[in-house]
Each structure stands twice: as C-alpha cells, then as structure tokens.
C-alpha positions as CSV (number, residue, x, y, z in Angstrom):
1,X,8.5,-1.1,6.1
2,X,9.1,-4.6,6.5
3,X,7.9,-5.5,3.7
4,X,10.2,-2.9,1.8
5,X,13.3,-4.8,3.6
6,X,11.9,-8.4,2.7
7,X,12.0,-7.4,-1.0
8,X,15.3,-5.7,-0.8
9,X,16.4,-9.0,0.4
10,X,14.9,-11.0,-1.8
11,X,15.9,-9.2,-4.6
12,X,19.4,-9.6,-3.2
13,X,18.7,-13.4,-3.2
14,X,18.0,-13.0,-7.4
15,X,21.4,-11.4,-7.5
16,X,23.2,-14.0,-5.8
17,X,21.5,-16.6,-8.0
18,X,22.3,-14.9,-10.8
19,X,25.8,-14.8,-9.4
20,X,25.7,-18.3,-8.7
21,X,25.3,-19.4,-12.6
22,X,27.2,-17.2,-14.2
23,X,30.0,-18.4,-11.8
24,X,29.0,-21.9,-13.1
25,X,28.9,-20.7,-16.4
26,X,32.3,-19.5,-16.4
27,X,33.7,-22.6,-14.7
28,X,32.1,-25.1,-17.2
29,X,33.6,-23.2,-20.1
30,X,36.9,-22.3,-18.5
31,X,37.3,-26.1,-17.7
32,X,37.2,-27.0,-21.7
33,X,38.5,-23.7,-23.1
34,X,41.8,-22.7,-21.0
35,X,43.1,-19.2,-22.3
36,X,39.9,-18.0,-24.3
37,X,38.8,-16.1,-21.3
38,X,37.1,-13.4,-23.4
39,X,35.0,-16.0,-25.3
40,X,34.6,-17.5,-21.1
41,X,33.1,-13.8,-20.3
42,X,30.5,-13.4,-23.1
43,X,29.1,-16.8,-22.6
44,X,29.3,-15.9,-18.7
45,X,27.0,-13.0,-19.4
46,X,24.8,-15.1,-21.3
47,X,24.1,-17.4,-18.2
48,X,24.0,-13.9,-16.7
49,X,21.3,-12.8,-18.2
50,X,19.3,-16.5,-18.6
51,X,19.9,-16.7,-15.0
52,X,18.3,-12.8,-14.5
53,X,15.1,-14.0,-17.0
54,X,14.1,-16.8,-15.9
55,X,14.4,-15.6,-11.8
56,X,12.3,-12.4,-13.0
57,X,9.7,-15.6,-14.3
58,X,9.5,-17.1,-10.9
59,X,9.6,-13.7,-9.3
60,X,6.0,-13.0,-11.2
61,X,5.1,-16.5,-10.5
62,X,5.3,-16.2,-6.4
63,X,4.1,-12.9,-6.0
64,X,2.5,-11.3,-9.1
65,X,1.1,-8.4,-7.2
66,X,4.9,-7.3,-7.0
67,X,5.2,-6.4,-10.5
68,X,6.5,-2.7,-10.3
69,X,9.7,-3.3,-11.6
C-alpha cells in the first residue's frame, strides 16, 4: 500500500519535471521568437518529451526492479 502511494507520488514528481522544462522550453524560445507561438509549442513538446526520456532513464537507474511500466 505504501509503496503503491510512494510511486504514485513519485511518478507525479516525473510529471512536474517534465512540466518544469517544457515550461523552460517555452520561455527560452518565446524570449527570442515573439509571435511564432506555434513554432514555441512544438519545440515545447520536444523538451516535453526529452524531459519524459531521459526521467524514465533515471527512473530505471534508482530502482530497476520498478520496471512495469
């Protein structure tokens, strides 16, 4: 049971990481690009998806025995 709610949490950490650079992303390329906020969202879901890879790395890293999903 607790175990269940410590990787709910942590995989709600993941989230907020991934959250966390593509809110970067978005910033960094809104900051020289002003108005080509579709080009802003595509290169946001890139981060978005860097960011998901490389905490799903990590993830197997810490605890491989974890690796259901």
């Amino acid at each position: 049971m607790i175990e269940l709610l410590f990787k709910k949490k942590y995989s709600k950490v993941g989230f907020l990481i991934s959250l966390l650079i593509f809110c970067i992303g978005i910033t960094l390329l809104s900051s020289q690009f002003v108005g080509e906020s579709i080009m802003n969202y595509l290169i946001g879901g890139v981060f978005w998806v860097t960011g998901r890879y490389f905490y799903n790395k990590i993830d197997k890293l810490i605890n491989p025995e974890q690796s259901d999903q």
